[in-house]
RODO-459103 format. One record per atom (N, C-alpha, C, O, CB): residue number from 1; residue in one letter; atom name; z, y, x. Coordinates in steps of 0.1 Angstrom, whole numbers. Each point is the difference from the previous one (the first is absolute). Last residue first. Glycine has a CB too. Layout:
REM RODO-459103
<site seq="NUM" type="A" atom="CA" pz="Z" py="Y" px="X"/>
...
REM end
This chain:
REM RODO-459103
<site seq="68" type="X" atom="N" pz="-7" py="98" px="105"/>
<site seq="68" type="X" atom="CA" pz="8" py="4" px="4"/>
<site seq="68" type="X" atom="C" pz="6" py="18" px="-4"/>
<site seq="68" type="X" atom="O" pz="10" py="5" px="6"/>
<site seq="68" type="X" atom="CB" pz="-19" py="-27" px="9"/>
<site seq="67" type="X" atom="N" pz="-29" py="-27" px="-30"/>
<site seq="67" type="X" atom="CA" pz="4" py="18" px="1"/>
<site seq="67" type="X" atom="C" pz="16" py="0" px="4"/>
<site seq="67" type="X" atom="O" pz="8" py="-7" px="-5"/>
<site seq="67" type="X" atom="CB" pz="-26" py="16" px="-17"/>
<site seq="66" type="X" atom="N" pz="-11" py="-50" px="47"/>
<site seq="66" type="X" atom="CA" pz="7" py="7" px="-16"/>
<site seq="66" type="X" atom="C" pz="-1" py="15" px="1"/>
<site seq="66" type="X" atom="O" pz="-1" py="7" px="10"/>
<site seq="66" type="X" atom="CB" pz="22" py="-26" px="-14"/>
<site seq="65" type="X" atom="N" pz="-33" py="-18" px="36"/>
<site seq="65" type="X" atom="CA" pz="-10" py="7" px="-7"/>
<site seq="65" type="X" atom="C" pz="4" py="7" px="-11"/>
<site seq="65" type="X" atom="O" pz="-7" py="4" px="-9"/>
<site seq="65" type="X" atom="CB" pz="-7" py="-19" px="15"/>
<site seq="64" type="X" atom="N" pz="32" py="-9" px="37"/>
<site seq="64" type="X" atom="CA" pz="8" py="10" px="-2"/>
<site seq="64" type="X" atom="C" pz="-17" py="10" px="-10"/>
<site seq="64" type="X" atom="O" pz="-5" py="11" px="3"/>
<site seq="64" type="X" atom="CB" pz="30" py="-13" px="27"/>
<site seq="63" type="X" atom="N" pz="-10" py="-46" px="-21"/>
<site seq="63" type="X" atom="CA" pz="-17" py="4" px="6"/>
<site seq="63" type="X" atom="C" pz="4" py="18" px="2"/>
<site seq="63" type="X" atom="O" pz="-7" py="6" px="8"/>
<site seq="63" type="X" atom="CB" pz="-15" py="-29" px="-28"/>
<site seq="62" type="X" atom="N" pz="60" py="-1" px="-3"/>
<site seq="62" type="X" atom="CA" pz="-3" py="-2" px="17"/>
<site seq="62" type="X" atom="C" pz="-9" py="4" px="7"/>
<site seq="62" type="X" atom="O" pz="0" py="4" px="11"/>
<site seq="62" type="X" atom="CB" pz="7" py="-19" px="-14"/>
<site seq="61" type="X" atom="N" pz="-6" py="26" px="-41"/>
<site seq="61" type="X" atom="CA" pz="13" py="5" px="5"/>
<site seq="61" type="X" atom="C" pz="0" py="-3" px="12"/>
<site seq="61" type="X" atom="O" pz="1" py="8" px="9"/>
<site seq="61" type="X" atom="CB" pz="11" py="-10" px="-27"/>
<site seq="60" type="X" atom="N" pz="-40" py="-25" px="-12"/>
<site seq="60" type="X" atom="CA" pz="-7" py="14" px="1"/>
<site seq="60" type="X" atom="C" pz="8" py="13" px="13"/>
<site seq="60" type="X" atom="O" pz="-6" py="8" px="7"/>
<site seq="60" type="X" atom="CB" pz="-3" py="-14" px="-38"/>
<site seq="59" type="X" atom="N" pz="27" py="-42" px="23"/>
<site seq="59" type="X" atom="CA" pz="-9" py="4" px="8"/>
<site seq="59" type="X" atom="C" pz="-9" py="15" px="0"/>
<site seq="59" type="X" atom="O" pz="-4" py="7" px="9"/>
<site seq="59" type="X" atom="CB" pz="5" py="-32" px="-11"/>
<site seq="58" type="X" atom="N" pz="35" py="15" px="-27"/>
<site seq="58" type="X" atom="CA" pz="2" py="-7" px="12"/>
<site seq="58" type="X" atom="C" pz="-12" py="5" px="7"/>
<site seq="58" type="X" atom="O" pz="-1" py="12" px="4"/>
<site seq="58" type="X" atom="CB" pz="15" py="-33" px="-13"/>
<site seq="57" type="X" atom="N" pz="-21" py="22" px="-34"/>
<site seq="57" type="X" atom="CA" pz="4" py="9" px="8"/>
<site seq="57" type="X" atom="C" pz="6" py="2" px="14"/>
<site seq="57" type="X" atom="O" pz="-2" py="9" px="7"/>
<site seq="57" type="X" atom="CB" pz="2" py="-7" px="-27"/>
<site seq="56" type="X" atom="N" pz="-14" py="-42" px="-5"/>
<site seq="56" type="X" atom="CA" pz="-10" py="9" px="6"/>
<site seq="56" type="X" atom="C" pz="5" py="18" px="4"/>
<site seq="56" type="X" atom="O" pz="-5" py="8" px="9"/>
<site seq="56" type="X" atom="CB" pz="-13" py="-27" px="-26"/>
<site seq="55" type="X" atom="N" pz="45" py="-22" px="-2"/>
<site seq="55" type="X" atom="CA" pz="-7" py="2" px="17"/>
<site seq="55" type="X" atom="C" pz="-8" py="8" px="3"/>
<site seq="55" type="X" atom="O" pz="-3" py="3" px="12"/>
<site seq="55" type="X" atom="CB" pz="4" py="-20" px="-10"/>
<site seq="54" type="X" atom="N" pz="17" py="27" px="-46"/>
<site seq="54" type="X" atom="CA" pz="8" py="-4" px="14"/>
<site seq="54" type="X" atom="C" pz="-4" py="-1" px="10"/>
<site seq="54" type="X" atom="O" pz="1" py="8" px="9"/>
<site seq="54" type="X" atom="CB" pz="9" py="-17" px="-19"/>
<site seq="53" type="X" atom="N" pz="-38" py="5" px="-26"/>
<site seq="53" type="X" atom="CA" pz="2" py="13" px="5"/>
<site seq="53" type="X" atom="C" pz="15" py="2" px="10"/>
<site seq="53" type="X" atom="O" pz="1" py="8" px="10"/>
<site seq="53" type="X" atom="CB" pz="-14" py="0" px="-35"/>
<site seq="52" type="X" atom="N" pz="8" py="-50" px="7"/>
<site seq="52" type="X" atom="CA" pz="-13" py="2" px="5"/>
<site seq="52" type="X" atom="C" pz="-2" py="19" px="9"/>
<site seq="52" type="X" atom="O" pz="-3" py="3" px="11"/>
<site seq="52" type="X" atom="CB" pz="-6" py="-24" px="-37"/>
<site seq="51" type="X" atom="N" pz="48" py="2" px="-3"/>
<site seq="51" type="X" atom="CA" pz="3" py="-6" px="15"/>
<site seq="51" type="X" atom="C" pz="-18" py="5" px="6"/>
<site seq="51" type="X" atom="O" pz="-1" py="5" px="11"/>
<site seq="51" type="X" atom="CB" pz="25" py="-33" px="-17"/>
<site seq="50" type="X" atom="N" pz="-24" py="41" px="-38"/>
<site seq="50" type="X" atom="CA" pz="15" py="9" px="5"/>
<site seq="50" type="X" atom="C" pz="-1" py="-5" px="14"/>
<site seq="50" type="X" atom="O" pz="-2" py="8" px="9"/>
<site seq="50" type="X" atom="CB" pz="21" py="-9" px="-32"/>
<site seq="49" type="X" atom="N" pz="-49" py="-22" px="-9"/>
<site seq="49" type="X" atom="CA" pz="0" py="12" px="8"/>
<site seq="49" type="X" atom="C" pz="8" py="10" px="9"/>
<site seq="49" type="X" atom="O" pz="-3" py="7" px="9"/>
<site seq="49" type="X" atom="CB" pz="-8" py="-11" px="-24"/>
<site seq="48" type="X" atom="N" pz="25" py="-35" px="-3"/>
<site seq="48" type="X" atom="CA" pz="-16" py="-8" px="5"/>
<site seq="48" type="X" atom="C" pz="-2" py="17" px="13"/>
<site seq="48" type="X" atom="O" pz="1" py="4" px="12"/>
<site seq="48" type="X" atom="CB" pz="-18" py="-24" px="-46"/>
<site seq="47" type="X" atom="N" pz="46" py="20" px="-7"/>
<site seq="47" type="X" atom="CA" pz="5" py="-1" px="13"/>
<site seq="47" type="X" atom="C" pz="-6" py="-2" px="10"/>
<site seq="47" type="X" atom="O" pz="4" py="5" px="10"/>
<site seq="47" type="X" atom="CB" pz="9" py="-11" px="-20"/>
<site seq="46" type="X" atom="N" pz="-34" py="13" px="-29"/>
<site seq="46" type="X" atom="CA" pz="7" py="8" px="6"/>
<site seq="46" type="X" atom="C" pz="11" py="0" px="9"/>
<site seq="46" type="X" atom="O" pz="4" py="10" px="6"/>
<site seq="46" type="X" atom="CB" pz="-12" py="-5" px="-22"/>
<site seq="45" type="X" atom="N" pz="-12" py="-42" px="-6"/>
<site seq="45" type="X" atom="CA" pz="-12" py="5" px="5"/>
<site seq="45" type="X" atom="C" pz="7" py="16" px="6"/>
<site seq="45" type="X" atom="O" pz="-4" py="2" px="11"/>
<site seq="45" type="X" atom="CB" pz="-17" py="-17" px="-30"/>
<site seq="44" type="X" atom="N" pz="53" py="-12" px="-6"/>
<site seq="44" type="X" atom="CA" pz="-5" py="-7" px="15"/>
<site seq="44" type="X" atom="C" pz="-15" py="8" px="7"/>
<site seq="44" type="X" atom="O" pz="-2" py="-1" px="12"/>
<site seq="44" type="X" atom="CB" pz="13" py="-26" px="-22"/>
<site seq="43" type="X" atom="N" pz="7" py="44" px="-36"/>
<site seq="43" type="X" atom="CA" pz="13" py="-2" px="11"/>
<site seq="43" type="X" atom="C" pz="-3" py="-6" px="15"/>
<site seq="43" type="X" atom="O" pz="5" py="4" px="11"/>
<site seq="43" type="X" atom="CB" pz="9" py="-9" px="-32"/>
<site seq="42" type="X" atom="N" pz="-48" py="-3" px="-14"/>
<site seq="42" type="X" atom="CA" pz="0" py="17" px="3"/>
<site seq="42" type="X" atom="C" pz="7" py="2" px="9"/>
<site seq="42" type="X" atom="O" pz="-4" py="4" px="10"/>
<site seq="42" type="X" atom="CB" pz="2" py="4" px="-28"/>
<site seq="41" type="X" atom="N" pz="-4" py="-53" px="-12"/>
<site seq="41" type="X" atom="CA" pz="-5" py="4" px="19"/>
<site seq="41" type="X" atom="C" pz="2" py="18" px="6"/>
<site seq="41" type="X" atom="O" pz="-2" py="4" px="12"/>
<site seq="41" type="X" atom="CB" pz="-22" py="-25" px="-18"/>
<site seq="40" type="X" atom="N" pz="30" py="9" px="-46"/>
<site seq="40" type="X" atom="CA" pz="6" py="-13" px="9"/>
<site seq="40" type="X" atom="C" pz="-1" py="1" px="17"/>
<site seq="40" type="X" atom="O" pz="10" py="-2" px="8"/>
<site seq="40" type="X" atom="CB" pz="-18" py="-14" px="-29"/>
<site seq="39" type="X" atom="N" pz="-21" py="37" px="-6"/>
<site seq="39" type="X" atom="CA" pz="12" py="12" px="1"/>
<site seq="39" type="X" atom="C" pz="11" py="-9" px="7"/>
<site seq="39" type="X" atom="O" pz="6" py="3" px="10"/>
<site seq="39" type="X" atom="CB" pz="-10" py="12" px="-35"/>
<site seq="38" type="X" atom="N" pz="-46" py="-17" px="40"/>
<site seq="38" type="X" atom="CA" pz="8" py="-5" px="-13"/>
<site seq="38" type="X" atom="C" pz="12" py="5" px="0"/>
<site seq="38" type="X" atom="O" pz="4" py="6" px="11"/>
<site seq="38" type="X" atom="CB" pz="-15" py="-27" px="-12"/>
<site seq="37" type="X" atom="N" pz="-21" py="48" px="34"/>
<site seq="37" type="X" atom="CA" pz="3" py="-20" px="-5"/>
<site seq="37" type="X" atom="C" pz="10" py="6" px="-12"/>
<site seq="37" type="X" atom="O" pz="6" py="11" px="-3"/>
<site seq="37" type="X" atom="CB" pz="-4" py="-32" px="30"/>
<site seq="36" type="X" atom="N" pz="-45" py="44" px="-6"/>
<site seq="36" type="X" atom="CA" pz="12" py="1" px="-6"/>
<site seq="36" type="X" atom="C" pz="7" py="-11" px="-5"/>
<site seq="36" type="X" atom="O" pz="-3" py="-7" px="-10"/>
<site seq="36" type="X" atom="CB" pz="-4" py="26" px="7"/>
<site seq="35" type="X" atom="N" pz="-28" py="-24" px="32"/>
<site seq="35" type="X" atom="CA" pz="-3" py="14" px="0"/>
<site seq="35" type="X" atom="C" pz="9" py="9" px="-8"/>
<site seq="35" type="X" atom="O" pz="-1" py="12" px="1"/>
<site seq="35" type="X" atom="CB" pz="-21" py="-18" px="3"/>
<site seq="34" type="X" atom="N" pz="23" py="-45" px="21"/>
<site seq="34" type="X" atom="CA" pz="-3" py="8" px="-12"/>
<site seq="34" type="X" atom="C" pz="2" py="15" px="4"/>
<site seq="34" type="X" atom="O" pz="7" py="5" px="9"/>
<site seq="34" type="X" atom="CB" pz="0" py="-24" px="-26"/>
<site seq="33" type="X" atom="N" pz="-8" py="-19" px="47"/>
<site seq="33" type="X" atom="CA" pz="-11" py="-5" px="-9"/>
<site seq="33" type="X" atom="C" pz="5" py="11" px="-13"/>
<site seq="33" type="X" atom="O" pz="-6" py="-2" px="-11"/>
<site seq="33" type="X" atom="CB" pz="2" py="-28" px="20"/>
<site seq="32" type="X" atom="N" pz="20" py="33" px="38"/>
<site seq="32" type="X" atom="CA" pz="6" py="-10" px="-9"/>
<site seq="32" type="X" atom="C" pz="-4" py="-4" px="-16"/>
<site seq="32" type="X" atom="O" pz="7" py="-7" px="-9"/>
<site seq="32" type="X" atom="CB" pz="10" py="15" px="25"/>
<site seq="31" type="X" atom="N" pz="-29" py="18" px="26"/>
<site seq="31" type="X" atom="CA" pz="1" py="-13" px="5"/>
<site seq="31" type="X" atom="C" pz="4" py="-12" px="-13"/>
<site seq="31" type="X" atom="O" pz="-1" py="-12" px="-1"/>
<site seq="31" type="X" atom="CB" pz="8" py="23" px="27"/>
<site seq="30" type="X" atom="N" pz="-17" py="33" px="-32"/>
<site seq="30" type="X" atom="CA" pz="-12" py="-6" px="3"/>
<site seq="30" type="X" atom="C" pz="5" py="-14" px="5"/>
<site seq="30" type="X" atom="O" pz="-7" py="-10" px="-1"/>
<site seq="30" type="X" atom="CB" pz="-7" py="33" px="6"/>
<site seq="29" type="X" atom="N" pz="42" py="11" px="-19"/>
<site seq="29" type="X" atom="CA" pz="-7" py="-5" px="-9"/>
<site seq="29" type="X" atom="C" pz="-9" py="-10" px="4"/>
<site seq="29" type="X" atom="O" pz="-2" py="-10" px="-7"/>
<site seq="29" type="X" atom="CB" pz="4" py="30" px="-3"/>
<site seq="28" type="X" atom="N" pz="24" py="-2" px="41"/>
<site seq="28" type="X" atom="CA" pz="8" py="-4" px="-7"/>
<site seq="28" type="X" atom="C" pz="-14" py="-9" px="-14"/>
<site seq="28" type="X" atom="O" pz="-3" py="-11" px="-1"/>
<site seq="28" type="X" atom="CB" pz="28" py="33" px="12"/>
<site seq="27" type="X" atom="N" pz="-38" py="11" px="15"/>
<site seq="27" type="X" atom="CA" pz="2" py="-15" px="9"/>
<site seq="27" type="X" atom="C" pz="7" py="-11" px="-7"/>
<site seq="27" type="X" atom="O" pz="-4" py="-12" px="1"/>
<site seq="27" type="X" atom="CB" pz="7" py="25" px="18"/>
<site seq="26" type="X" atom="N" pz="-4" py="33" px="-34"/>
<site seq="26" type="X" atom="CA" pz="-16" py="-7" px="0"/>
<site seq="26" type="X" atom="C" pz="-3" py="-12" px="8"/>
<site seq="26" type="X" atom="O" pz="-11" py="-6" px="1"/>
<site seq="26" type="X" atom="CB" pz="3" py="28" px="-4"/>
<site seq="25" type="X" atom="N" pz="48" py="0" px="0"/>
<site seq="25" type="X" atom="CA" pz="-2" py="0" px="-12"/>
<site seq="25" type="X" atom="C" pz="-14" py="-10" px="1"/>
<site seq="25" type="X" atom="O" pz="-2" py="-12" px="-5"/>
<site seq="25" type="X" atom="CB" pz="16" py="37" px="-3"/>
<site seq="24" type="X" atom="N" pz="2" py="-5" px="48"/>
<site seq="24" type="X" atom="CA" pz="8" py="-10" px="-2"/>
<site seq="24" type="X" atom="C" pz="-1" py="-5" px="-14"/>
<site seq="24" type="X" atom="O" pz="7" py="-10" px="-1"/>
<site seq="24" type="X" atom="CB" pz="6" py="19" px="19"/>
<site seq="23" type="X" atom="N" pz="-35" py="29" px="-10"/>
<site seq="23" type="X" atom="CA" pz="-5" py="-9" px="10"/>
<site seq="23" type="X" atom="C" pz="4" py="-12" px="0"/>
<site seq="23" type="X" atom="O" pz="-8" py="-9" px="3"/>
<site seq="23" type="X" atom="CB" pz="5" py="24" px="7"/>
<site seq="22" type="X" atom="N" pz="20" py="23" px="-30"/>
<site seq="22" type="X" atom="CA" pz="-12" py="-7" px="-13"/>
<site seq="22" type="X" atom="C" pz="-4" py="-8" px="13"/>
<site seq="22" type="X" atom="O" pz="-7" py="-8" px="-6"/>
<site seq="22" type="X" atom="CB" pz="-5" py="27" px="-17"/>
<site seq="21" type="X" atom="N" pz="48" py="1" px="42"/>
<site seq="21" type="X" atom="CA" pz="5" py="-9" px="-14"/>
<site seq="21" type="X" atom="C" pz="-15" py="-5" px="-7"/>
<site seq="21" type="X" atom="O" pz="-2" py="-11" px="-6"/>
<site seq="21" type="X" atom="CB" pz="27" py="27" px="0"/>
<site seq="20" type="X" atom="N" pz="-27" py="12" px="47"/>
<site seq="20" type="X" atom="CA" pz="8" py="-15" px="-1"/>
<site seq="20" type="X" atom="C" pz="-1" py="-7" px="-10"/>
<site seq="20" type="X" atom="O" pz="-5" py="-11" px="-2"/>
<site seq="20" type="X" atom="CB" pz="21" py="18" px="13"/>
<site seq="19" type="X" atom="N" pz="-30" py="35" px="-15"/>
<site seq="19" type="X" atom="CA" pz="-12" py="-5" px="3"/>
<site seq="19" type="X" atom="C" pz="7" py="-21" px="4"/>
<site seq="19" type="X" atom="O" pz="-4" py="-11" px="-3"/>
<site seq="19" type="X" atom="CB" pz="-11" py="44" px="16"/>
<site seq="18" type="X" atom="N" pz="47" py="6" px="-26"/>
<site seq="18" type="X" atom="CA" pz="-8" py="-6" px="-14"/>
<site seq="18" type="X" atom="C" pz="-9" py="-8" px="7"/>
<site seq="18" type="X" atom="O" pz="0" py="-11" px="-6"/>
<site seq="18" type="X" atom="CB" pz="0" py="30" px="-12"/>
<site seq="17" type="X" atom="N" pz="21" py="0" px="50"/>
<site seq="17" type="X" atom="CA" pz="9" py="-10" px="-8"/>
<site seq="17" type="X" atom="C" pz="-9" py="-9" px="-12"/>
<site seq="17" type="X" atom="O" pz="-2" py="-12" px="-2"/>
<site seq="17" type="X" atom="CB" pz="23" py="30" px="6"/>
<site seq="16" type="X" atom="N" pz="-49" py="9" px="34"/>
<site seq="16" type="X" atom="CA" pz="9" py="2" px="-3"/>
<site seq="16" type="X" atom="C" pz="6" py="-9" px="-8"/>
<site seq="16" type="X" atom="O" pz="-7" py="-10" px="-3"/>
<site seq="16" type="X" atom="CB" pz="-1" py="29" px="8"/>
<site seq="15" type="X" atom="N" pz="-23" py="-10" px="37"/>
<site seq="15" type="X" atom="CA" pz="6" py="-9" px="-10"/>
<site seq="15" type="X" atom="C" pz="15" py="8" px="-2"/>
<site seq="15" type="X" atom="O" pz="9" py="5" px="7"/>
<site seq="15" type="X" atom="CB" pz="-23" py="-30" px="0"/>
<site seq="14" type="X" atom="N" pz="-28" py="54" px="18"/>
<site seq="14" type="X" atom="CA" pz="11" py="-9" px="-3"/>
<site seq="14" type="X" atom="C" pz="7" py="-8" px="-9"/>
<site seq="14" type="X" atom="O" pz="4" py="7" px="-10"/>
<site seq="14" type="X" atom="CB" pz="-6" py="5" px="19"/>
<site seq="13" type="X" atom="N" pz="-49" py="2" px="8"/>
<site seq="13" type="X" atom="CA" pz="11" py="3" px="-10"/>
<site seq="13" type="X" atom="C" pz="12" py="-7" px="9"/>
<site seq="13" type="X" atom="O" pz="-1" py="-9" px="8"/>
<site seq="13" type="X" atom="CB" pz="-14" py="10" px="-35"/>
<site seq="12" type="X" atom="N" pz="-30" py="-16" px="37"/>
<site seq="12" type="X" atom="CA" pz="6" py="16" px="6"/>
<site seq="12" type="X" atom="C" pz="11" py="6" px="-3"/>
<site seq="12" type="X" atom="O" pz="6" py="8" px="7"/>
<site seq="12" type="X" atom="CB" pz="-25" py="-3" px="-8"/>
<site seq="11" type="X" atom="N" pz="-3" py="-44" px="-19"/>
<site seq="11" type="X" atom="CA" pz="6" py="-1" px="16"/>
<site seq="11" type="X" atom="C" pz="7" py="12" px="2"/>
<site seq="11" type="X" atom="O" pz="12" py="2" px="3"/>
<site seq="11" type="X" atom="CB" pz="-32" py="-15" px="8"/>
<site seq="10" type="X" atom="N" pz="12" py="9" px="-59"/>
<site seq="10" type="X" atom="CA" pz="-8" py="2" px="3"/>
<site seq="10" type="X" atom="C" pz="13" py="-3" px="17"/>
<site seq="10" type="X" atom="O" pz="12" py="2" px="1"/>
<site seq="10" type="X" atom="CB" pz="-34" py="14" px="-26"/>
<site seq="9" type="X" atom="N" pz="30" py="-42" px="-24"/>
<site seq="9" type="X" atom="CA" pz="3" py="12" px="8"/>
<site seq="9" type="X" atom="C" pz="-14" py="0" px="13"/>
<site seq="9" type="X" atom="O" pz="-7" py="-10" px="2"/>
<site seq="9" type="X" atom="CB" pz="39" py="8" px="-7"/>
<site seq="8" type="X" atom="N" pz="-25" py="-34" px="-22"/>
<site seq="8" type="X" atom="CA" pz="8" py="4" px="-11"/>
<site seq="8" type="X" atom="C" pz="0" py="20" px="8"/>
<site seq="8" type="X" atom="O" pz="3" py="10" px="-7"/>
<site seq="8" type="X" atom="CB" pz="16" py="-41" px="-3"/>
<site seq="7" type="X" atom="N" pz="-51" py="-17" px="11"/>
<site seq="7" type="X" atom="CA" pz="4" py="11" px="10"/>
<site seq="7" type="X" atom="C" pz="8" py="12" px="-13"/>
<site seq="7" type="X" atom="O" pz="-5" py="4" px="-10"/>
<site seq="7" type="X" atom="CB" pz="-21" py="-9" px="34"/>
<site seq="6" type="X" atom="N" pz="11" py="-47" px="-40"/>
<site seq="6" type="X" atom="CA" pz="-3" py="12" px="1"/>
<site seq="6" type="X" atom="C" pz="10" py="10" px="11"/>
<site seq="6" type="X" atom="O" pz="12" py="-2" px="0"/>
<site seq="6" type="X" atom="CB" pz="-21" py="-4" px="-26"/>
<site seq="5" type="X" atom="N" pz="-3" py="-49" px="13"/>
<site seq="5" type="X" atom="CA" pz="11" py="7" px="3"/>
<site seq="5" type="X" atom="C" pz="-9" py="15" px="1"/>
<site seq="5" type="X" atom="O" pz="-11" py="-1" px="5"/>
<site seq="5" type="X" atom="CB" pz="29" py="-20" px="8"/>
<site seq="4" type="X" atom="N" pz="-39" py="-18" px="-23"/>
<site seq="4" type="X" atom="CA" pz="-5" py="8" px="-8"/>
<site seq="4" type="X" atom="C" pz="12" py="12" px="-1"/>
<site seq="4" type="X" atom="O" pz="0" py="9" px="-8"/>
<site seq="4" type="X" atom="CB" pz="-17" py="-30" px="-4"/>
<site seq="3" type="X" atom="N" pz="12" py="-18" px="42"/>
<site seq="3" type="X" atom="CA" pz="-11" py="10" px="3"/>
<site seq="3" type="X" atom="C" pz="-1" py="12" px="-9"/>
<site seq="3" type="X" atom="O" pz="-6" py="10" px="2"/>
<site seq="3" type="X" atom="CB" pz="-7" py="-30" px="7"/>
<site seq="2" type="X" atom="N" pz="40" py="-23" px="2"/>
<site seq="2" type="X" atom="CA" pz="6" py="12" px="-1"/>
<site seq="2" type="X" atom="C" pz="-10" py="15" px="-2"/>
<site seq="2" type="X" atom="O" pz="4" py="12" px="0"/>
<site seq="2" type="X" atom="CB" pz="14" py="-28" px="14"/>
<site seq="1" type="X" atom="N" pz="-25" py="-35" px="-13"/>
<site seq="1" type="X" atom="CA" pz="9" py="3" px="-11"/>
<site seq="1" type="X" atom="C" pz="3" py="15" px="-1"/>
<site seq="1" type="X" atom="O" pz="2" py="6" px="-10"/>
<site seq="1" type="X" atom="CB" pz="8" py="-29" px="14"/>
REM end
């Protein structure tokens, strides 16, 4: 399912916010079958993202890979 996920940043780098958010975007999309939902769906697909980039900052923050 997930193969056609793309590397949003290079290892070496530091993650930064934006790199969270299209990461959490492209997950978001992918798990959830659109690439822009319906306007009816917009409110919930952005929340989708909001808690997604949540955890994942979480961790980028623990792995201690962020810009500081």
């Amino acid at each position: 399912m997930c193969r056609s996920i793309k590397n949003l940043r290079r290892v070496e780098e530091p993650v930064t916010t934006d790199d969270v958010r299209a990461a959490a975007r492209q997950y978001v999309r992918k798990i959830s079958g659109y690439q822009h939902p319906p306007k009816y769906r917009t409110e919930l697909f952005e929340r989708a993202v909001d808690e997604v980039a949540s955890a994942s900052q979480r961790l980028v923050d623990a792995m201690e890979l962020s810009v500081k």
